[in-house]
N, C-alpha and C positions, 0 to 999 in steps of 0.2 A: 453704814457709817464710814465716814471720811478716815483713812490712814494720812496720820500726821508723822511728819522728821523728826528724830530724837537723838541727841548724844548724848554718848554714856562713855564714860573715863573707868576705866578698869586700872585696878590695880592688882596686878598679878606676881605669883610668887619666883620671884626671879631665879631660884632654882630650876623650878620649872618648865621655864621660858627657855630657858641656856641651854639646857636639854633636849628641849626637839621648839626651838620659835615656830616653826609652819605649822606644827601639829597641835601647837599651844594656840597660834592664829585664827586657825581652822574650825578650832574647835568655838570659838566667840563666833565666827561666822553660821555656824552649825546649830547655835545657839538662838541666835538669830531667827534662822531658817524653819526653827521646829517651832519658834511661837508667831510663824507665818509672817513674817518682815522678810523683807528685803533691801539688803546691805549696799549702801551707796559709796560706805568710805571708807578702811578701815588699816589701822596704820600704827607702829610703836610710835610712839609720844618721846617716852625718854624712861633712863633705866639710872637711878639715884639709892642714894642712902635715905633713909624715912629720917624723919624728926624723931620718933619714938617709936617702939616694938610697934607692929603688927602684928598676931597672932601667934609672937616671937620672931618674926621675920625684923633684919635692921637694913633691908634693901629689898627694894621692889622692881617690876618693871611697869610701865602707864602705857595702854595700850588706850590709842583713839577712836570710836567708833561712830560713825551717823551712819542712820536707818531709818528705814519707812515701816511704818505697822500702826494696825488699828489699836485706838487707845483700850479698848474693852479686851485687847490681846499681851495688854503691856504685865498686866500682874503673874500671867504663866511666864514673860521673859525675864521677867524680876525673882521667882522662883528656882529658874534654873540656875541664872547668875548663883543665888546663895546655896546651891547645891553642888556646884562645880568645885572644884579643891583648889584649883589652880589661882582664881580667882578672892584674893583676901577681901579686896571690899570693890563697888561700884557705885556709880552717880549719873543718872540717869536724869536728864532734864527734856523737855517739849523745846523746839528750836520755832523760831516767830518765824511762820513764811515766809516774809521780807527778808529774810536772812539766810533762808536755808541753801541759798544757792552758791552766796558766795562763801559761805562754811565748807560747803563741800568740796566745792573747787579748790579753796586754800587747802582742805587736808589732801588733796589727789596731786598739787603743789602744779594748779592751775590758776589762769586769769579768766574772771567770765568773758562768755562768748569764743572760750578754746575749744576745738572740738574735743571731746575726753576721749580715749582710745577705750577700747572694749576690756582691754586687762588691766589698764590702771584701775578702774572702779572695780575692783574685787582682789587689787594686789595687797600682799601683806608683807 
């Protein structure tokens, strides 16, 4: 079976984040990793007040992520997402191959046809 591109928008408990961000990164990467994908892009988004409570949380941070993995592998990455603490809620969509390239490249805060360096695609 074909591994398709997927971005997923975390929202993470900004406590958490403030506290150790690499180890909080690391661990969506890790995430990743254990339900066999392989992480293309993965980057803080923005750190806001919420509109309403989260889990009692009134600030979040949004953490952005595109990755590759087989869709029959997506339900073990969707379980650990809700098992993580760190992690209040996520949104995970299929990215249209037409696209997925220059999604990627804008989140690595690239133009297509740049060569990507080896540490921007796994920098956090």
């Amino acid at each position: 079976m074909a591994a398709n591109v997927y971005e997923c928008l975390f929202l993470l408990d900004s406590n958490h984040f403030s506290r150790d961000p690499h180890g909080t990164s690391n661990k969506i990467n890790e995430i990743i990793a254990g339900a066999g994908g392989e992480t293309l892009a993965s980057r803080l988004w923005t750190e806001q007040k919420l509109a309403y409570p989260v889990d009692g949380h009134r600030k979040g941070s949004y953490w952005l992520a595109y990755f590759r993995i087989e869709s029959t592998r997506l339900g073990e990455f969707e379980r650990a997402c809700r098992l993580n603490e760190s992690i209040l809620r996520h949104l995970t969509i299929k990215i249209d191959p037409r696209l997925q390239d220059a999604l990627v490249a804008h989140a690595l805060g690239q133009t297509i046809g740049e060569e990507q360096p080896a540490e921007a695609a796994t920098a956090s």
